[in-house]
C-alpha positions in Angstrom: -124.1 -48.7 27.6 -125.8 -51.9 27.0 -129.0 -53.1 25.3 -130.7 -56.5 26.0 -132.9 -57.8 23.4 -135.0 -60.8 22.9 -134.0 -60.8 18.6 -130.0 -60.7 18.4 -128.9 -60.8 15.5 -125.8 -62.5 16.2 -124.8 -65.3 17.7 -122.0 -67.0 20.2 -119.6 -67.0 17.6 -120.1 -63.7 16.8 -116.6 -61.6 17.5 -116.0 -57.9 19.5 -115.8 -55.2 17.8 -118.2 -56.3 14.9 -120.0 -53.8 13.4 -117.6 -51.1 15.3 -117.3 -48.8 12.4 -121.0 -48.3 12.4 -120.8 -46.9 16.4 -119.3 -43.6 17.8 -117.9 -46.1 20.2 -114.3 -47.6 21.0 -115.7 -51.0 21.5 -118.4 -53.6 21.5 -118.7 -57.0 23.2 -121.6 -59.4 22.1 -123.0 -61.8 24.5 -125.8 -64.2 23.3 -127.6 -66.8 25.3 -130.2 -70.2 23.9 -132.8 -71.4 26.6 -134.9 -73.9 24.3 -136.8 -71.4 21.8 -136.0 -68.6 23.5 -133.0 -66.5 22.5 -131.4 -63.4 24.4 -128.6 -61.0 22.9 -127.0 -58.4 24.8 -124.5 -56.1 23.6 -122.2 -53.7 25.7 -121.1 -50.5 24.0 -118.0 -49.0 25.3 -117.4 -44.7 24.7 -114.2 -42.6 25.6 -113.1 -40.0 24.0 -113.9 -38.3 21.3 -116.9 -40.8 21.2 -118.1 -40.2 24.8 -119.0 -37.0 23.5 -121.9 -38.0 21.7 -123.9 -40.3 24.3 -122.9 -37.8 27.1 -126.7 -35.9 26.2 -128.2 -39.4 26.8 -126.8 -39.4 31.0 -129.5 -37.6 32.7 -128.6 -37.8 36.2 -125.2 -35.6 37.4 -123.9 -38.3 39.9 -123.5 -41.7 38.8 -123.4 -44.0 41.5 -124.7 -46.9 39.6 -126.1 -47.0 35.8 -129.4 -45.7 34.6 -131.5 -48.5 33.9 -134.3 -48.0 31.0 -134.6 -44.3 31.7 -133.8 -42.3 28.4 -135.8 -44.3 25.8 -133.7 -42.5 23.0 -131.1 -45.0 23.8 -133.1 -47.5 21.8 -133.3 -45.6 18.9 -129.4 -45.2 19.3 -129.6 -48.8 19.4 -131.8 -49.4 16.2 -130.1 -46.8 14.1 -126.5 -47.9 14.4 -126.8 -51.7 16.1 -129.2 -53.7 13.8 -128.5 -54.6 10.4 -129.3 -52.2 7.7 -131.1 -49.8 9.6 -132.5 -47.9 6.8 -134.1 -50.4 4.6 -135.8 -51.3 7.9 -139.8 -51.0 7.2 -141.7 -49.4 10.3 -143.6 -52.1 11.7 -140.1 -54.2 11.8 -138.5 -50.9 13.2 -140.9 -51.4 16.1 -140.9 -54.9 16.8 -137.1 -54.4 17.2 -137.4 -51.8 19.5 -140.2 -53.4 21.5 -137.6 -56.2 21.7 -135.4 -54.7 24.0 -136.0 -56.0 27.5 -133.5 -53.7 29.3 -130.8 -51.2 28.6 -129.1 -48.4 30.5 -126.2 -46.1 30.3 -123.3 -45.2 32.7 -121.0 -42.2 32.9 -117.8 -43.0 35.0 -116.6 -39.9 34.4 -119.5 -38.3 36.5 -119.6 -37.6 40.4 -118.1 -39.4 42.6 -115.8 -41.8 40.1 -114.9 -38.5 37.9 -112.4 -41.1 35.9 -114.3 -42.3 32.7 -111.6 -41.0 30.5 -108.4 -39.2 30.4 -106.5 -38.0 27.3 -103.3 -36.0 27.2 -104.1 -31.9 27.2 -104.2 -30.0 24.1 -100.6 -28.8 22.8 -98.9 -31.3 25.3 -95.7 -32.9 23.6 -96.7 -36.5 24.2 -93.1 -38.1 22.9 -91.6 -35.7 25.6 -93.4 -35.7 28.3 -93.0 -39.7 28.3 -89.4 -39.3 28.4 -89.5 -36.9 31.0 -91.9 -39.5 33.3 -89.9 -42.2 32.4 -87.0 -41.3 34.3 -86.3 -37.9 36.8 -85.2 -37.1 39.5 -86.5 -34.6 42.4 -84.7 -31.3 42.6 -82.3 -32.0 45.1 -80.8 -35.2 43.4 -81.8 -34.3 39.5 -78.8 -36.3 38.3 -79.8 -39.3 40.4 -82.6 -40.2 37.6 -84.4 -42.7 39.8 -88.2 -41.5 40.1 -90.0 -43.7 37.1 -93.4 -43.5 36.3 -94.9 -45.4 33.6 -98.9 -47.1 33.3 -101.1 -46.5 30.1 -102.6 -43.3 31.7 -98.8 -41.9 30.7 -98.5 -43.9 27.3 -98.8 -43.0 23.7 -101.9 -46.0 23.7 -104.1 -45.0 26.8 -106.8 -47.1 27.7 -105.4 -50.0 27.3 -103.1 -52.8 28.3 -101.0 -52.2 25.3 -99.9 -48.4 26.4 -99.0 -50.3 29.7 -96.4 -52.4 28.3 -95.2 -49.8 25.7 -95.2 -47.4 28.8 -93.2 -50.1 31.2 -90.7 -51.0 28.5 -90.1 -47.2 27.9 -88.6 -47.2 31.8 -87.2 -50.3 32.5 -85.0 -48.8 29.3 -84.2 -46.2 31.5 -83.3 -48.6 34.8 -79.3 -48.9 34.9 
């Protein structure tokens, strides 16, 4: 998701992730921009699981081709209730101005038709520790003792999503490499 307003409320030096705990949302990235009086904000709201649960209601359209721009207007009260500072000591007319504020915002599924890869997660009752080991080093049926089929990448890690389940998840089979 991301929201473009004409009143940020924080700056260039403000860092990712702030305000995170206030989000169902794995991460946030501020950008802010000066053009002599004028200031624009925009902040990009990244969802996977379990959070992608809750905006999933907010994606209207089944295939997702490219983002919905400024179609579901409830994204801007998403935006006031958990993006502003102190959203409920906000008076009304302030409450609108802020949402009137918003130039442009839109939402993207990449888990819908025709990427279908927005988010994986290991299935329910899986044995994560083991299954790593097992991908980490195997080999097919007719040379099981040969051991030289590795598969690693965060999509197979114990840190998915991110470059640090990659290295975890390389280091895991070059442990294996004789």
């Amino acid at each position: 998701m991301f929201f473009v307003t004409k009143t940020p409320w924080w700056n260039a030096k403000t860092k990712p992730q702030t305000r995170i705990s206030s989000i169902p949302a794995r991460e946030l990235h501020y950008y802010y921009r000066e053009e002599g009086d004028e200031k624009r904000g925009m902040v990009m709201v990244y969802a996977d699981a379990p959070s992608m649960n809750y905006w999933k209601f907010f994606v209207k359209n089944k295939s997702h081709q490219k983002a919905e721009i400024n179609q579901d207007e409830r994204l801007i009260e998403q935006y006031l209730k958990y993006l502003t500072p102190h959203p409920a000591s906000i008076d009304p007319k302030e409450r609108k101005a802020q949402a009137q504020a918003i130039t442009c915002f839109g939402i993207r599924d990449w888990g819908k038709e025709p990427f279908e890869a927005g988010c994986y997660v290991w299935k329910p009752e899986i044995l994560v520790d083991q299954s790593i080991a097992a991908l980490a080093s195997f080999g097919l049926a007719d040379s099981i003792s040969l051991r030289n089929i590795h598969i690693c990448g965060e999509a197979y890690s114990d840190f998915q999503e991110f470059i640090k389940g990659r290295l975890r998840s390389a280091l895991t089979v070059l442990k294996q490499i004789n």
